[in-house]
Structure formats: structure tokens, C-alpha cells
ZAMARGU-4260 file (C-alpha; in steps of 0.2 Angstrom, whole numbers, plus 5000, padded with zeros to 4 digits):
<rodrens>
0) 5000/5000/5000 | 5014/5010/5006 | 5023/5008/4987 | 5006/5013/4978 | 5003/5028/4987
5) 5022/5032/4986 | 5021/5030/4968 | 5005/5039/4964 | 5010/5051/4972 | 5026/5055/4962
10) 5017/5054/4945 | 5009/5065/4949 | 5023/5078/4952 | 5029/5073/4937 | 5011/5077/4929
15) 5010/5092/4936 | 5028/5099/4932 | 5026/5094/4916 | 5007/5104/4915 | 5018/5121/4923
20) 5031/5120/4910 | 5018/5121/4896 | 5007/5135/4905 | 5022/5146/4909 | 5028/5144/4887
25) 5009/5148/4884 | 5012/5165/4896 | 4998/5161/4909 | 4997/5173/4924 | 5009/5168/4940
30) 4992/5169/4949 | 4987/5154/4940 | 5004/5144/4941 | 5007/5148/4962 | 4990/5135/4963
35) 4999/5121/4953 | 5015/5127/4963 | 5006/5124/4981 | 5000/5108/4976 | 5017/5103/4972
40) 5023/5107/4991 | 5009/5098/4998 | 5012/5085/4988 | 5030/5084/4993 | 5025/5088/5011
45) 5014/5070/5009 | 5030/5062/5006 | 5038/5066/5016 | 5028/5063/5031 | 5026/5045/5020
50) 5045/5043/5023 | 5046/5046/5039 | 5032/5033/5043 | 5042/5021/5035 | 5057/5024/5042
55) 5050/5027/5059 | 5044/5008/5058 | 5059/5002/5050 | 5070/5009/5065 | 5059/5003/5076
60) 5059/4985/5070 | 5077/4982/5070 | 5077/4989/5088 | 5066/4977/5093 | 5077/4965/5084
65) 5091/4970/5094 | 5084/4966/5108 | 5077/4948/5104 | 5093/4945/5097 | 5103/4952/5111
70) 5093/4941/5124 | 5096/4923/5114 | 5113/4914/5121 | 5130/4907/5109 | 5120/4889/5106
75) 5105/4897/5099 | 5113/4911/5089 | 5125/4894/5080 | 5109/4883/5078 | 5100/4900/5069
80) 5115/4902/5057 | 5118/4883/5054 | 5100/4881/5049 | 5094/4896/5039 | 5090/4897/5023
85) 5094/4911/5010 | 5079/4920/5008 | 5074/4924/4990 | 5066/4942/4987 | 5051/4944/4974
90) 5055/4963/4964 | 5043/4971/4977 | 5051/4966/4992 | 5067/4972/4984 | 5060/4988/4981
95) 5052/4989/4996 | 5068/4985/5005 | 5078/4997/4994 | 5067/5011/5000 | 5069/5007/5019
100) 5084/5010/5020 | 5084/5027/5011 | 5067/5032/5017 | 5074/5044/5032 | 5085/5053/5018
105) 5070/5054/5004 | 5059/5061/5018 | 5073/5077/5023 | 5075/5079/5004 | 5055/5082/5000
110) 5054/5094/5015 | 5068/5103/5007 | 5062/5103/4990 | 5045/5110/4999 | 5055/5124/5007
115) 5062/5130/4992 | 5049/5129/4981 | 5039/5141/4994 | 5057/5154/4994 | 5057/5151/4975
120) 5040/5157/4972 | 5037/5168/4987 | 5025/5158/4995 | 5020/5156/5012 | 5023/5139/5018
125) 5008/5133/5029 | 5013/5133/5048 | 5004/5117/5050 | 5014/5110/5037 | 5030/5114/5042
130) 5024/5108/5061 | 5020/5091/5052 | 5038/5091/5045 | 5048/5096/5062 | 5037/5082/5071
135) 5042/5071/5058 | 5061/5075/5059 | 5060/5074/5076 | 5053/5057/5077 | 5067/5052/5065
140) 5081/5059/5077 | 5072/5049/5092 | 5069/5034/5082 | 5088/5034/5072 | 5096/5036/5089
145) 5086/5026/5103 | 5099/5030/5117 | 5098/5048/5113 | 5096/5060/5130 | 5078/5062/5139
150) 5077/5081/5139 | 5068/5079/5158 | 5082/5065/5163 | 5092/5076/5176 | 5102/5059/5183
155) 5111/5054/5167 | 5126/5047/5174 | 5146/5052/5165 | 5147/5030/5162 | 5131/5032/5150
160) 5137/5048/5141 | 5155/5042/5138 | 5149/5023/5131 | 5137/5032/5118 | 5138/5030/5101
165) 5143/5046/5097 | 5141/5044/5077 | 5124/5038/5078 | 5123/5053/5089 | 5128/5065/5080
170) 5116/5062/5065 | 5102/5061/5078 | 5105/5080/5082 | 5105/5085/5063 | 5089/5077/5061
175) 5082/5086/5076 | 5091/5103/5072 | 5081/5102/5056 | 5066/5097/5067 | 5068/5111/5077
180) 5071/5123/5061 | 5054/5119/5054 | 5042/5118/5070 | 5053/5139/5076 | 5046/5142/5056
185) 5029/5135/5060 | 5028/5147/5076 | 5034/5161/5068 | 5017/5162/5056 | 5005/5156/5068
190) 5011/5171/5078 | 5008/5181/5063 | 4990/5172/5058 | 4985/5170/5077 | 4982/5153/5072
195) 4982/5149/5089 | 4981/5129/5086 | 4996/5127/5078 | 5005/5139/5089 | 5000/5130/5104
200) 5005/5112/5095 | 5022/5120/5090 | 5029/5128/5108 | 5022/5111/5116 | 5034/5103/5101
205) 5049/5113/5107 | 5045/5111/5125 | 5044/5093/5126 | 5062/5090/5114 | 5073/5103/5121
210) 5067/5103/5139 | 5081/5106/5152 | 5093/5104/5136 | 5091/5121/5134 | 5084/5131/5149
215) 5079/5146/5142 | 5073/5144/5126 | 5061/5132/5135 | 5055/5142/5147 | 5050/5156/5131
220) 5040/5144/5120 | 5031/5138/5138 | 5028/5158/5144 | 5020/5160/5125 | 5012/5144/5126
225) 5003/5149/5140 | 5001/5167/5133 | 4992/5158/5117 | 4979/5149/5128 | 4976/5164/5139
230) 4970/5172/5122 | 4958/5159/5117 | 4953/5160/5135 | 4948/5179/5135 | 4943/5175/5116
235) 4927/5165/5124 | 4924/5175/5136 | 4923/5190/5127 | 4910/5183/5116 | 4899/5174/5132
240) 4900/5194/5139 | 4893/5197/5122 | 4877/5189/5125 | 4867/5198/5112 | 4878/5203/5099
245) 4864/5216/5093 | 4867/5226/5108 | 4882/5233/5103 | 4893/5236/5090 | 4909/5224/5095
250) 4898/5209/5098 | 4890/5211/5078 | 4907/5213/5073 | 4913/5199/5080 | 4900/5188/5076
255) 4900/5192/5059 | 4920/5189/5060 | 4917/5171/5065 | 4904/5170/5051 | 4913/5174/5038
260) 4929/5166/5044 | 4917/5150/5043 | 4909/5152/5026 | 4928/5159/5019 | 4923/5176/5015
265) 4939/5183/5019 | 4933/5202/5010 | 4921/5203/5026 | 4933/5193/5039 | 4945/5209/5033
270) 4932/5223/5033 | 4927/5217/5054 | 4947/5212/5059 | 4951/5229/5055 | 4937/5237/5063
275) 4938/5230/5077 | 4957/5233/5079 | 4954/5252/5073 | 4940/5257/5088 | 4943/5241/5099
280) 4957/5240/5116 | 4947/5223/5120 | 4950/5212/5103 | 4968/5222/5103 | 4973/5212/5120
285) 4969/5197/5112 | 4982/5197/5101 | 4999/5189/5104 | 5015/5198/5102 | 5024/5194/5086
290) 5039/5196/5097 | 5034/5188/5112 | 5051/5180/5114 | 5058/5200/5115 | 5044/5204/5129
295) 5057/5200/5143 | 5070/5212/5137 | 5059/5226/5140 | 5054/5220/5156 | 5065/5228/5171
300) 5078/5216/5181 | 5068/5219/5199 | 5054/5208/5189 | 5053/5190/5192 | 5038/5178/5183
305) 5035/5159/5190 | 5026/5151/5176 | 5015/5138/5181 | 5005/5128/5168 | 4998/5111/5163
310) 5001/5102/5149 | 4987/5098/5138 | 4984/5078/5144 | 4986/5085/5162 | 4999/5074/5166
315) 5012/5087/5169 | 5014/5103/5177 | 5026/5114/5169 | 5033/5127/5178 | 5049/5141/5172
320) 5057/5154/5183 | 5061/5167/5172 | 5069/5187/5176 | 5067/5204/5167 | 5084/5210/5156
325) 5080/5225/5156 | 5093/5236/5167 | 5095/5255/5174 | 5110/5254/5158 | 5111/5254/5141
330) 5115/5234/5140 | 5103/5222/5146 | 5108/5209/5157 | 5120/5195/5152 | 5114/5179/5160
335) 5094/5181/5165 | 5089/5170/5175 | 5079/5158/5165 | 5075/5140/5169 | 5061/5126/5168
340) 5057/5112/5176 | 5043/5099/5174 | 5035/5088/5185 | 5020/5073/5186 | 5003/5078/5195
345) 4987/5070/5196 | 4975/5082/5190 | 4962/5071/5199 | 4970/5079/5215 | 4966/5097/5209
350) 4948/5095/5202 | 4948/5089/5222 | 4954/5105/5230 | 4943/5114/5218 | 4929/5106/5224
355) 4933/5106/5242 | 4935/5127/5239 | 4918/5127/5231 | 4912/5118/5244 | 4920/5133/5259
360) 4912/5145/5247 | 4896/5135/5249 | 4900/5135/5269 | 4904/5151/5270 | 4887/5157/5263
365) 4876/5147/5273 | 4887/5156/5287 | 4884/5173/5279 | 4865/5169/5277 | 4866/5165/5298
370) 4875/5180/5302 | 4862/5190/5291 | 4846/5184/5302 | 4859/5185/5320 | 4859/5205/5315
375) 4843/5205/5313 | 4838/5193/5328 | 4851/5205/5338 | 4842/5222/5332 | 4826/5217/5337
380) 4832/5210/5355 | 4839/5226/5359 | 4823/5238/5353 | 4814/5223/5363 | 4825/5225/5377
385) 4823/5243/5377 | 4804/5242/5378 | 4804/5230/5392 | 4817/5239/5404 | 4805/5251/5401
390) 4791/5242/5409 | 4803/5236/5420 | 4804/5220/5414 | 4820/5210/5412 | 4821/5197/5398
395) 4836/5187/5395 | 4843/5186/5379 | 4849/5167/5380 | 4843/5164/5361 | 4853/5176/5353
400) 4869/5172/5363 | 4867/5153/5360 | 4865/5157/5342 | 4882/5171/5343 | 4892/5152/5351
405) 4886/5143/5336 | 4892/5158/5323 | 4908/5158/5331 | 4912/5141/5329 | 4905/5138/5314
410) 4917/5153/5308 | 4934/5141/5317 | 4928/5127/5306 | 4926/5136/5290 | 4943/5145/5292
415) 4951/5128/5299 | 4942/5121/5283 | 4951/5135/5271 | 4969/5132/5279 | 4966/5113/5274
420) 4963/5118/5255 | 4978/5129/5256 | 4989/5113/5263 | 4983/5102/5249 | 4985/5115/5236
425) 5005/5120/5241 | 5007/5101/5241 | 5001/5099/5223 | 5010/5114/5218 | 5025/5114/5227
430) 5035/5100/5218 | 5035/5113/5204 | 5038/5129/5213 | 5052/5121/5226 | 5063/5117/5207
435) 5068/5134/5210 | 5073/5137/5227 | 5090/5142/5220 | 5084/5154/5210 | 5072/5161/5223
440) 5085/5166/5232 | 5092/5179/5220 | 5078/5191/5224 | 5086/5202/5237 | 5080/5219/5231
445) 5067/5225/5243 | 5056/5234/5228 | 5054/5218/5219 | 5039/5212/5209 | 5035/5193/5209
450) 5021/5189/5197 | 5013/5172/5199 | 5008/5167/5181 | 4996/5152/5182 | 4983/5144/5170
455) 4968/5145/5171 | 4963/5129/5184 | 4973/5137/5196 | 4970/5155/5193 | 4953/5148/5202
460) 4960/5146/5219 | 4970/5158/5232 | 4988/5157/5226 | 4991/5174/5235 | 4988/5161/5251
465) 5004/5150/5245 | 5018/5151/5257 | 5027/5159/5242 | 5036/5172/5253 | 5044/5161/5263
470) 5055/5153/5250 | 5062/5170/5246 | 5062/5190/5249 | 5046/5192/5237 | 5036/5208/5248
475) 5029/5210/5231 | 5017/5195/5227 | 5003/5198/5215 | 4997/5188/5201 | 4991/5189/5181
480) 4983/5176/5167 | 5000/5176/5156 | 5019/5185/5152 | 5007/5194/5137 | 4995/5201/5147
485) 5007/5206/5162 | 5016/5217/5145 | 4999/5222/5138 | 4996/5231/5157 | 5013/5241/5156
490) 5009/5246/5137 | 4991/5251/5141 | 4998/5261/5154 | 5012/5269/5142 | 4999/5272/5129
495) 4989/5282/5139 | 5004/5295/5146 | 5011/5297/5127 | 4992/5302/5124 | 4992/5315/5136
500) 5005/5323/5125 | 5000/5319/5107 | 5002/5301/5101 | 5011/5300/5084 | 5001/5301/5069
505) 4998/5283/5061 | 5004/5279/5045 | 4991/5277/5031 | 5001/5264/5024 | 4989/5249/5021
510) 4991/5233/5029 | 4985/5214/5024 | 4976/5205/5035 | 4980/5189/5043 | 4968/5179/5033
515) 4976/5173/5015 | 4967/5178/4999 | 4966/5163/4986 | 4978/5168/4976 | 4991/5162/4992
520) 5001/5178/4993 | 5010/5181/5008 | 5001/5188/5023 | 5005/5201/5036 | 4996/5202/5052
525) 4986/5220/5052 | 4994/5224/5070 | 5009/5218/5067 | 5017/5236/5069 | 5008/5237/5084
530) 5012/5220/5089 | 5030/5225/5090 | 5034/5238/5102 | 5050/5238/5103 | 5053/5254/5103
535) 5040/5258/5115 | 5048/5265/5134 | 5039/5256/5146 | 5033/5267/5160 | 5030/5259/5177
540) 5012/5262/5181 | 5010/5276/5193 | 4993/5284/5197 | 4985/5299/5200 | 4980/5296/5215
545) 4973/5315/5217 | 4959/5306/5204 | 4953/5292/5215 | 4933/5290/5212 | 4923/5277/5224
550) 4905/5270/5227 | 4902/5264/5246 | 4888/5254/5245 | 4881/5253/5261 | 4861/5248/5269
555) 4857/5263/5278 | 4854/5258/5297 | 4850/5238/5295 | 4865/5232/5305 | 4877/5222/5297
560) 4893/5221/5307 | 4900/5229/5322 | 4906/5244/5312 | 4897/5257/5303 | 4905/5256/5285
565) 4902/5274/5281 | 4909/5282/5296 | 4924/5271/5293 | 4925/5275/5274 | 4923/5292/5279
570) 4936/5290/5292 | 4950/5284/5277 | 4945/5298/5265 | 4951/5310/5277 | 4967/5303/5280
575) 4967/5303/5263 | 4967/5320/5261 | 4982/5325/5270 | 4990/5318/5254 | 4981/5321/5244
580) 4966/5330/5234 | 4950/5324/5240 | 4943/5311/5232 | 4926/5311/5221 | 4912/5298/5225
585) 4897/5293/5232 | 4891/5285/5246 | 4871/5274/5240 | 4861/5264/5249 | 4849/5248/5244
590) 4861/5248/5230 | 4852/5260/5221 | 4865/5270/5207 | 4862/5267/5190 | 4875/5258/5176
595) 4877/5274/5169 | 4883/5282/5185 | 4896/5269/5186 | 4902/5270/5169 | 4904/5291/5171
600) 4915/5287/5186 | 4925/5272/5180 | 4929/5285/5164 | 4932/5298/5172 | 4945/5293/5186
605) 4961/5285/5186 | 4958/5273/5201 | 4941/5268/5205 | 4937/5258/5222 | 4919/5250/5228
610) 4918/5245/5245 | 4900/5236/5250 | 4887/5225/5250 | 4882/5214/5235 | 4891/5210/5220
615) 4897/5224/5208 | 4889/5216/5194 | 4872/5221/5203 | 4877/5237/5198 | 4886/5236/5179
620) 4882/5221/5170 | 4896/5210/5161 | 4890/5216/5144 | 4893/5236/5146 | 4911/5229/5153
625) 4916/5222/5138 | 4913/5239/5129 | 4921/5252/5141 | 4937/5254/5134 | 4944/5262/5149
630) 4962/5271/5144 | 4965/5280/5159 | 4957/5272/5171 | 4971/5260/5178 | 4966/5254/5194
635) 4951/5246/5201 | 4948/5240/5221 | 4934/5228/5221 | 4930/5225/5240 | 4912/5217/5238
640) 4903/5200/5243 | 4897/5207/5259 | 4879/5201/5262 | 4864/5209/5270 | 4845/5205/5269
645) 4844/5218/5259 | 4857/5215/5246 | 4850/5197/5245 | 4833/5202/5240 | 4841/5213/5229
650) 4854/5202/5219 | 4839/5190/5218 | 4829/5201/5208 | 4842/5209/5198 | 4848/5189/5192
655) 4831/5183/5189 | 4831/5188/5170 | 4849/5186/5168 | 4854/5169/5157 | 4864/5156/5167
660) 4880/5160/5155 | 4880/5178/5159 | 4875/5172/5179 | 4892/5161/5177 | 4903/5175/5171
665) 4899/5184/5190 | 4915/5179/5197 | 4930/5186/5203 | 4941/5177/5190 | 4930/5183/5174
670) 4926/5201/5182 | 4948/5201/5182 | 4948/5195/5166 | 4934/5209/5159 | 4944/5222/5166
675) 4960/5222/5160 | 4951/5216/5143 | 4947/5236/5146 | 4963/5242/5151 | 4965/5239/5169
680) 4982/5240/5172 | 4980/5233/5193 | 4965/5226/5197 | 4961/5219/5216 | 4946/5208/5219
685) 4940/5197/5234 | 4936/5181/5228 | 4925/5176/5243 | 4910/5184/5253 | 4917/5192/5268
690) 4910/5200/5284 | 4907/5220/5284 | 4917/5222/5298 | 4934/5213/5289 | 4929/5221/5271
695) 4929/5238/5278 | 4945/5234/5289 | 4956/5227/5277 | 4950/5242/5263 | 4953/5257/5276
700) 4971/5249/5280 | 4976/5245/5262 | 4971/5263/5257 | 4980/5271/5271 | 4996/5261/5270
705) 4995/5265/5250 | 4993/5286/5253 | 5001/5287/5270 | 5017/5276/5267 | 5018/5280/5248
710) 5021/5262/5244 | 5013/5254/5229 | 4999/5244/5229 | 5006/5229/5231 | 5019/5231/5244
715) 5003/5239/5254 | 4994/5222/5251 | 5009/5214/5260 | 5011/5224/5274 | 4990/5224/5275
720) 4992/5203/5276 | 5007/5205/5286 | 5009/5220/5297 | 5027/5222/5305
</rodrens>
């Protein structure tokens, strides 16, 4: 079968060199001939992913053989020899035979000739295509050189290097520096397509054959693999925001982008790309950088990434430690720290701590529900009370202090319940993180920033609880979806200061689109200028903090805590003041401040903080999120989840008519993810219901450490968790 399908295959080549010969002497336009040309390269691409089957198998039978052979003793090995009989070879087994042993040579030689042709004729050679061909070669290096090193092997021993066989060796490694040639290619115009698929395929490629071969350029392709499915990730939820596309003008386009990318009309899949990249900062931070490799350069040296992510089977967790370049000098610094490690988890164990922490969420509810009616309970005893001293009655209150024991312990057991899901998740994690211990303790500048990039499975869980800063000095410890989105942030921020002052006129130069025409011509990505901004300073976000703008939600006189929110709020803005110019806001009750309020403030300020009861998406749906496109607006403090009767009935009525997917975008992890798809450059969300009395605490003391000690944010969140 394998000879057929060879064969056919190379007439028809032949036939189709032989039909461009006589088209090119009859004049026929280059548009016409670069068809005939492409099916040539994919036709040479089918052979020689044909080849390398063949030779795959062929390698792997005679190593089998090896080892039969290597298990028989002297006597067996004489009575084989003494009674076998030549074997006589029909012309098809000869042929068959013949081609063995060249297959692994014919398969290099089509991919070359595939290559070529595409230079030749100034084509672009499909990045699935060439990733088809790096995978190939690389099965051919593995397969021609069995012994050859296990990238993740760290315990190779100097007796097995020195008793290799270094000449089978060394032809291993040109078949996998071709490999890898082809699969960097294949990378290189996915990034430029945003075909996301083949970009993810082709960094796990990489990954998985260099490993801790070569430290750094592993731990790029794994920061821009993880960067890829961050995109897709806020891809879908962009459009699940976009409920009802007809409600606005980015959800039409984009759904008549998907349309037309499905029936392949590229003329309208244009017309919406560039639209949406001309008036939208949301589809914008979808894009990957075409130099994402260059992101760390511009990064400063007092930056520090851990990279945690799973591999696609969810047998591995990959992790990288990886440092900013960039330094106070002209020259960038010559030996980042950069370095990967990978180790085996059961994912079973995770969908376990994520279900224990739903079920503390759960807990903690039904606590908050209790706490609700105790208030209430409480309130009434006292105006009781009152009334019956009074009368001179005295009434003991024994039900409501039974019920104030029962709170108390039930709060012991949910917090000994949330330290017991911490202690399972540093155990799952910590395998991965602990790799780096060395490297942790480089970090000795008190003003460093350690950013915790984790997918999205753990993103769901409180990493800021992880006993991180014990490992090393990190005072700074905050946390983003991807090394892409972290740069986005700083970029953001940067656009909006070189605004202030003009921002240079674009060029009316017209750019293709990243969707091909038929005519295969090459294609350029319409952001690519913009996807490369190297020559963009970074500036580190600073904000205005004269242009704070809050909303303090709060039930006016239906006890819900201890401590009167406002008066504490109220408390904070004056000290406040002494630093700075006083802050705009409002103070509502029963939740009662329209989506258009919300919107003016969020526009008009350049941090915003909410402090209250309820969720914030009672009072600005998902939807209008998804088409702020806030650009100087570049902080947001999200301090809700406290409950009250009030804000129950509330939330109820308001999610009545919502649709469960928009209900299931109400969490702290989607608002996060909403917000910097807005340009939220730091955004700080609880991510559980809370009491008042701690939501109002921890907001008053971050705030006053922030103004009063002029640190950043999050060195206040450190000293907040940990006071010295």
C-alpha cells in the first residue's frame, strides 16, 4: 500500500511539472501557476511525512530485533545460522527494501524541496505543514538514535554519556536541528496568523524535545504557550459577555467575523478584523505579540515571573522561573535567570481542591446567610429589650447568645476548613515551585515584583495564600493570566501617558490582513506594527492618586457588622486628604445607582474603588464591561461580597432575568479578566463573601498604607496581610 501511494504520488509531480512547464511557454498569469506550485509542496509535504512513517517503523523493528537478538545465548545464535536458509526476494520486496533504507534521507530531501519551492516562488509555507515536518524529523532523530538524552532525565550518569555511540549521535542531532528549524518556522506564522492551534502544537513541540537541554529557550516557548491559551481563554469570554451581539457594536462585529471566517469570506473577515482593531482596546489584548520572545527584554531586572502551567493531557505541570533584562544601563543583562522544570501531578488531586473550595464557598454562605438573620435577631432583642426595661421587665437574651456560640464556631471550622485547602494546594504545587529554590533566592531587592503566572485551573484558587514568601524576599506577590497580558498592562499604561502629549500620527500605509486571499500571497498580520513595540519605553504604572473616584455601598441603618461602614469609609478619605486631593464619590444605599453612574466614574477617574454590599455586577452588567474601553482608568479595588437581607433580596431580583451564562461570568476570576480586557492595568478583587466588619477593615488599611506610606499597591497588600 505503502509503494502505491508512494508511487502515485510522484506521478503526479511529474504530471504536474510537466502541465507548469507548458502553461508558463503559453504566458499564463503567476496567479494561476502559484496553485499548481502549492499543490506541488503539499504533495511533497505528503512524502515526506510518508518517509518518515516508514522509516519510523523500520527503525523501530530492527530495535526490537536488537533486543530479541541480544537476549538469545551462543548455542541458539550457532543453531540459527547453521539452519537458515537464504531468503529469496520477489522485485517488490526488493524495492520495498531498497526504499527502507533510504526512506529517512528521501523524507529530509522532500521537505527541502518543499521549502524551496515556497522561497522560489514567494510563498508562504503553511505553519501546519511545516509543524507536520519538524514532528516528523523529530521522530526520526528519536527513532535513528534510541539511546539519545531524555530532555527531563536530570540523573544521566558520565558512564552512560562516555559509552554512547557518538556517530549515531551526532546524526540524531541533525535530524532534530532540522526538526527544530521547521516547527521555530511554524511558530513564527501562527504568531503572525494568530492561528492559535498550531501555535500551541508547535511551543508544546519545542517544549517537550529541548526541555532542560536548553533552559531558556524552553521556558519562552512555555511563557508563549501559556500566553496563546490565555487568548483563546479571553477570546470566549469576550463573546459569552457578548450575549446579544445586537446590543452593541463589538459583539456584531465579532460575530459576523466568526461567520465569515466560517463560510471563507475573507473580504468581510478583513472589513470586521480591522474594525475591530481600529476602535477596539478589547479584541487588541487578544492578540499575541509577534515578538513575544523580545517581551522579557523590556521588562525591568527587579521583575521576576514563575510560570505555572499544565500540559494539555494533564499529566504534567510545567513550571519556568524566568527574570526581566532589562537594566538602569544601556545593556541588558547577560545571564537572566531563566530556567524550567517539569513535574508529574494527578489532576484528579486538583479537580479535588477545587471542589473542596467550592464547597468553603458553599459554607461560607450558609454562614453569611446566619450572620444575616443574627443581626437581625440581635436588632430586634435590643429595641425589645429597650421596651421592656421600660416596663421594668427583664428578659434574658439566652437565644441570641446561644445562636452568637454557634456563629463563632461555625466561623473556626470554615477557616480551619480554608487552611486545609491551602495545605493540599502547596502540596500539589509545590514540587513545581520548590525546582527553584536556587533561583528564589536571587531576589534580594526589597522593591521587587513577583508575578505568579498560572493557568487558568489554578487562577481559580487563592495562590496569594501560598507560602510563596517564605521561599524567598518576594514583599511584592501579585498575580496575572499570562507573560502577554502582564506586558499588555505596562503598554496600556504607556499608551495612555504618550496620549496625554500627542500620540504619533499613524501611517496610512495599508496593511494585509492575517487571513490569506486565494491567490496564496504572503500575509502580514494588520497589528503587526503594533504587535512589536520595541521601541516603546515602558513606563512603570504610577497613578493619580489626586483622581481616586469610589462608590460605598452601604444599607442605611440595617446592622450588618459591628462597624458602621460609612463612618469608617469616611474615616479613610480624610486621612486621605492630608496627601492628597480629596477624592470624588458617592456614598448609596439599597444599592440604588444606576449603570450609567458607574460608567461616568469608571471613565472619568484613574483609580476607582467600591467598597460594599452585594456584588458589583448588581450594579454594571458584564455586557457594558466588555465595551468600556477604559484608557485612563488603571486601577480598580473591588472589595464586595458582603451580604445583608437587603442586598439578598436585591441580587435576587436583579439575576432573575439574567441567562445562566451571563450568571456564570459573576466571578472574581471573569470580572479580572473583563477588566484588563478594558485596560485595567492593577485590578484587586476578593474572591470570597466576607463579613462588613473585615471588608471595611482590610479596605481602610490598604488605602491608608498606599497614601500614607507611599508604597505601591502591592507592597501595601503585603504589609495589610502581614503588618510588621
Amino acid at each position: 500500500m505503502f509503494l502505491e501511494a508512494i508511487e502515485s504520488s510522484q506521478n503526479a509531480l511529474k504530471m504536474i511539472h510537466k502541465e507548469i512547464k507548458s502553461m508558463a511557454s503559453l504566458g499564463v498569469s503567476d496567479a494561476k501557476l502559484s496553485l499548481y506550485v502549492r499543490c506541488i509542496i503539499d504533495l511533497h509535504c505528503h512524502l515526506s511525512n510518508m518517509y518518515n512513517h516508514i522509516s519510523t517503523d523500520v527503525v523501530a523493528e530492527e530495535k526490537r530485533f536488537r533486543i530479541a537478538d541480544s537476549q538469545k545465548d551462543y548455542i541458539d545464535k550457532k543453531i540459527e545460522t547453521y539452519i537458515a536458509e537464504p531468503v529469496l526476494l520477489s522485485s517488490l520486496d526488493e524495492r520495498w527494501q531498497k526504499m527502507c533504507y533510504s526512506a529517512m534521507e528521501l523524507s529530509k530531501t522532500h521537505s527541502d524541496n518543499a521549502v524551496r519551492l515556497c522561497q522560489k516562488h514567494h510563498l508562504e509555507f503553511n505553519s501546519s505543514s511545516q509543524l507536520k515536518l519538524g514532528v516528523a524529523l523529530g521522530d526520526s532523530s528519536v527513532s535513528f538514535f534510541e539511546d539519545s538524552l531524555d530532555p527531563w532525565n536530570t540523573e544521566l550518569t558520565g558512564e552512560e554519556i562516555v559509552t554512547r555511540d557518538i556517530q549515531r549521535e551526532m546524526t540524531s542531532l541533525k535530524y532534530l536541528t532540522s526538526s527544530m528549524e521547521f516547527i521555530v518556522q511554524s511558530v513564527q506564522i501562527s504568531l503572525l496568523k494568530q492561528d492559535h492551534v498550531t501555535l500551541q502544537a508547535g511551543c508544546l513541540e519545542v517544549i517537550n524535545r529541548l526541555g532542560y537541554n536548553a533552559h531558556q529557550i524552553s521556558a519562552q516557548y512555555l511563557s508563549l504557550y501559556q500566553s496563546s491559551l490565555v487568548s483563546v481563554w479571553l477570546k470566549d469570554l469576550l463573546k459569552q459577555a457578548l450575549h446579544w451581539p445586537s446590543k452593541s457594536e463589538i459583539g456584531s462585529l465579532v460575530t459576523q467575523l466568526e461567520h465569515a471566517y466560517e463560510s471563507k469570506n475573507y473580504q468581510l473577515y478583513n472589513q470586521c478584523f480591522e474594525e475591530l482593531t481600529k476602535n477596539n482596546s478589547s479584541w487588541k489584548k487578544l492578540l499575541v505579540f509577534e515578538n513575544h520572545f523580545d517581551l522579557i527584554k523590556e521588562l525591568d531586572e527587579k521583575q521576576y515571573f514563575l510560570v505555572l502551567q499544565h500540559s494539555p493531557c494533564k499529566k504534567y505541570l510545567y513550571s519556568a522561573f524566568v527574570q526581566g533584562t532589562k537594566t538602569t544601563g544601556k545593556s541588558a543583562l547577560d545571564t537572566p535567570v531563566m530556567k524550567i522544570s517539569r513535574c508529574e501531578v494527578a489532576f484528579e488531586k486538583l479537580e479535588s481542591i477545587l471542589r473542596m473550595y467550592e464547597s468553603y464557598k458553599l459554607s461560607v454562605h450558609r454562614y453569611m446567610l446566619k450572620l444575616v438573620h443574627f443581626f437581625k435577631l440581635e436588632t430586634q432583642s435590643e429595641q425589645r429589650s429597650v421596651l421592656l426595661n421600660q416596663l421594668g421587665v427583664i428578659e434574658d437574651n439566652g437565644a441570641v447568645e446561644d445562636l452568637k456560640v454557634t456563629l463563632e464556631e461555625e466561623k473556626a471550622r470554615n477557616f480551619k476548613f480554608y487552611h486545609n485547602i491551602i495545605s493540599e494546594l502547596w502540596n500539589y504545587v509545590q514540587p513545581a515551585i520548590e525546582a527553584f529554590t536556587q533561583e528564589f533566592g536571587l531576589i534580594q531587592e526589597d522593591d521587587a515584583n513577583f508575578v505568579l503566572l498560572a493557568d487558568i485551573a489554578l487562577q481559580k484558587l487563592p495562590l496569594e495564600a501560598l507560602p510563596i514568601t517564605k521561599i524567598g524576599n518576594v514583599k511584592q506577590l501579585t498575580r496575572d493570566f499570562s507573560l502577554q497580558t502582564f506586558f499588555h498592562r505596562l503598554l496600556s499604561y504607556t499608551n495612555s501617558k504618550a496620549g496625554e502629549h500627542g500620540a504619533p500620527a499613524e501611517s496610512k500605509k495599508g496593511n494585509k490582513t492575517p487571513i490569506g486571499s486565494a491567490k496564496g500571497e504572503r500575509v502580514r498580520n494588520p497589528l503587526e506594527k503594533r504587535l512589536v513595540p520595541d521601541k516603546v519605553a515602558l513606563l512603570p504604572p504610577a497613578v493619580d492618586s489626586n483622581n481616586f473616584k469610589y462608590i460605598v455601598n452601604d444599607d442605611s441603618g440595617v446592622k450588618c457588622g459591628n462597624l458602621n461602614m460609612t463612618a469608617e469609609i469616611a474615616e479613610m478619605l480624610k486621612v486621605t486628604q492630608l496627601k492628597t486631593a480629596k477624592w470624588a464619590g458617592t456614598l448609596i444605599t439599597n444599592s440604588q445607582c444606576s449603570p450609567v453612574e458607574v460608567q461616568q466614574i469608571l471613565h472619568s477617574s484613574s483609580g476607582f474603588l467600591y467598597c460594599g454590599l452585594g456584588k458589583i455586577s448588581g450594579l454594571i452588567s458584564s455586557e457594558l464591561l466588555t465595551c468600556l474601553n477604559l484608557t485612563d482608568s488603571h486601577v480598580h479595588i473591588i472589595s464586595d461580597k458582603v451580604t445583608s437581607a437587603h442586598s439578598l433580596r436585591y441580587e435576587t431580583k436583579a439575576d432573575q432575568d439574567k441567562d445562566k451564562d451571563l450568571l456564570a461570568l459573576e466571578t472574581s476570576l471573569h470580572l479580572a479578566g473583563l477588566l484588563f480586557l478594558n485596560g485595567s492595568v492593577l485590578t484587586l478583587i476578593n474572591s470570597d463573601e466576607t463579613e462588613s466588619d473585615s471588608n471595611v477593615k482590610f479596605v481602610s488599611s490598604l488605602i491608608k498604607t498606599v497614601v500614607e506610606g507611599d508604597h505601591s499597591i502591592g507592597s501595601a497588600l503585603y504589609l495589610t496581610r502581614f503588618p510588621p
